[in-house]
C-alpha positions in Angstrom: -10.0 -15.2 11.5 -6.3 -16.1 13.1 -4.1 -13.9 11.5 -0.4 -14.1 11.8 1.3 -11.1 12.9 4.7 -9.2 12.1 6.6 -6.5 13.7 7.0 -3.6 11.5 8.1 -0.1 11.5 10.5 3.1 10.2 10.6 4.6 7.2 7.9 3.9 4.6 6.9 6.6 1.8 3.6 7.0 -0.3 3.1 8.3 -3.8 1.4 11.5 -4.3 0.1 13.9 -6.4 2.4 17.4 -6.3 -1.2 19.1 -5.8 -2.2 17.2 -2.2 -2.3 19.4 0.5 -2.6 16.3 3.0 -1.1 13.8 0.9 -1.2 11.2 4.1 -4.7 11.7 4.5 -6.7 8.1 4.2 -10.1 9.5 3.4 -9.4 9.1 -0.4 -9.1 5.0 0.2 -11.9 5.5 2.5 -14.2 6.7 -0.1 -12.5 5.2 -3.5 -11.1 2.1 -2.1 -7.9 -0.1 -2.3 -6.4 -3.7 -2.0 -7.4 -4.5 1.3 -10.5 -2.0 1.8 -13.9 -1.5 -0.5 -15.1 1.5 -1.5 -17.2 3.5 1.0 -15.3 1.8 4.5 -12.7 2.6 6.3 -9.7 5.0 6.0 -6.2 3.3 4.7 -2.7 5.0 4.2 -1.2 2.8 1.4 2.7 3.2 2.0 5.7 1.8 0.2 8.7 0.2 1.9 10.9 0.8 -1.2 11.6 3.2 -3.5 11.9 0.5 -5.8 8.3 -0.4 -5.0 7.2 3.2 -5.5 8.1 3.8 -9.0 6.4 0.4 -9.9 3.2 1.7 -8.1 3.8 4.8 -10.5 4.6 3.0 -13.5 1.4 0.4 -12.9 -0.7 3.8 -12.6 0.2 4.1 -16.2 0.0 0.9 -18.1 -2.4 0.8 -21.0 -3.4 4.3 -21.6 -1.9 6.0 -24.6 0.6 8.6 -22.8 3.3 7.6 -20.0 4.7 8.9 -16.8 7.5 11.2 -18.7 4.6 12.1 -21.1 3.6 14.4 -18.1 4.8 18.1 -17.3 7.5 18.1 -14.2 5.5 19.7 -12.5 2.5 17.5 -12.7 4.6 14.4 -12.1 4.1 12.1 -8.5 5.9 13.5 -5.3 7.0 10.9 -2.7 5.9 11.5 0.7 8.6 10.0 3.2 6.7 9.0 7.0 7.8 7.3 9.8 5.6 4.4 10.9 5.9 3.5 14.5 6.8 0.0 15.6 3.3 -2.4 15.7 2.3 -5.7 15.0 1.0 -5.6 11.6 -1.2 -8.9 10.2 1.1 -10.3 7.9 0.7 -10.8 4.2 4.2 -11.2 3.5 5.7 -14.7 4.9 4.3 -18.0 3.7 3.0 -19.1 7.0 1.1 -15.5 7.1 -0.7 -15.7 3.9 -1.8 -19.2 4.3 -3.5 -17.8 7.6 -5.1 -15.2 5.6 -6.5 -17.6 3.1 -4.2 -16.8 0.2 -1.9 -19.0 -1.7 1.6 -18.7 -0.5 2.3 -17.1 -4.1 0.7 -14.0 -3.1 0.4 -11.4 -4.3 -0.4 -14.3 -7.8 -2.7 -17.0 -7.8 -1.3 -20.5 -8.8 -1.7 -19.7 -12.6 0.7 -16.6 -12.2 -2.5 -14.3 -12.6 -2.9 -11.1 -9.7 -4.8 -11.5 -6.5 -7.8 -9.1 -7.3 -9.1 -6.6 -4.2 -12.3 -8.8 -4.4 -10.4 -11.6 -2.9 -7.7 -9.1 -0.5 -10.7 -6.7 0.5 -13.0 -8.6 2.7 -9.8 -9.8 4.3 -8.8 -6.1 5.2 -12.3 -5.8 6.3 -12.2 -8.4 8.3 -8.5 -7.2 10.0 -9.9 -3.6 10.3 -12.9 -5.1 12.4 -10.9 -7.0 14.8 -9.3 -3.9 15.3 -5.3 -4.6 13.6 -3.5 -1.2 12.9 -2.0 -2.8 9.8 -1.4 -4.9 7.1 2.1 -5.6 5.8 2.1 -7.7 2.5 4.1 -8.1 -0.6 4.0 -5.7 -3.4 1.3 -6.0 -6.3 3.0 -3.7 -8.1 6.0 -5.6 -9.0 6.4 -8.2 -11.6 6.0 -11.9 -10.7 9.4 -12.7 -8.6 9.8 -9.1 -7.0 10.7 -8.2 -3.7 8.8 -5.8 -2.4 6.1 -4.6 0.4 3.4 -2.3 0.7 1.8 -1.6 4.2 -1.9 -0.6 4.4 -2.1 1.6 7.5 -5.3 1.6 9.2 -6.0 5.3 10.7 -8.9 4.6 13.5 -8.4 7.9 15.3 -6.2 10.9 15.0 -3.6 9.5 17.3 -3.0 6.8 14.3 -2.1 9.7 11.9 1.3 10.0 10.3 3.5 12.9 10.1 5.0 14.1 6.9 9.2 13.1 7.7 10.4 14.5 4.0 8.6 16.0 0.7 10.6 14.8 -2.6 10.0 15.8 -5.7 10.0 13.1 -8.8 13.0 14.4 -10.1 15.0 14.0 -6.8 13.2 10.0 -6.3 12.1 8.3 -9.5 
């Protein structure tokens, strides 16, 4: 597959739980899954380009069950890891031109009903990046509502030189 590429780097940060002692470690994705990689494969960081696109990761993390986010003790609450992602050519999920080279509608992250993308249709794609050896894939946010602006970057950790270093530890009461 041709993907398109775009530069990105800086600042992204990634949700965690207060209790992680490596909360940028991808083996979790690697062994649970994600968006753009199936259980049992390869490792992913899954990183936020916005706090605004943080707290609706958080807030999707609770939708439907019977308690919310504030429902939790403060200190059981998410923790927002800050990193700094080196400049790279990521594939790109984010520009029209780059989701119709990655097979997707240009309404990404919704289908032409308004319905979510699900991992079935984003995961062999990131299967497919991760085997022609990409670092990255930058694309909008699935967390927000229909209309956000947001992105989400899946880092692709091949090799300990692709690990990222913790830049800044907050706690939910100094980022939500």
């Amino acid at each position: 597959m041709r993907f398109r590429h775009i530069a990105r780097s800086g600042r992204f940060v990634r949700v965690a739980h207060p209790d992680w002692r490596r909360p940028l470690d991808p083996s979790f994705a690697a062994a649970r899954g994600g968006r753009w990689n199936p259980p049992g494969s390869f490792p992913v960081l899954y990183l936020c380009a916005t706090l605004a696109v943080a707290r609706e990761v958080v807030l999707g993390r609770f939708e439907g069950l019977p308690y919310g986010l504030l429902d939790l003790r403060s200190d059981r609450r998410p923790v927002l890891i800050d990193t700094d992602v080196p400049l790279h050519r990521a594939v790109d999920v984010v520009t029209e031109a780059g989701c119709r080279a990655a097979s997707l509608p240009v309404s990404y992250p919704f289908d032409a009903r308004g319905r979510k993308i699900g991992w079935e249709r984003t995961q062999p794609l990131g299967e497919t990046a991760w085997g022609q050896g990409e670092r990255s894939i930058a694309c909008r946010s699935a967390a927000l509502p229909k209309g956000g602006d947001g992105e989400e970057l899946a880092w692709f950790v091949r090799e300990r030189s692709d690990r990222l270093a913790v830049a800044a530890r907050r706690s939910f009461d100094d980022w939500f």
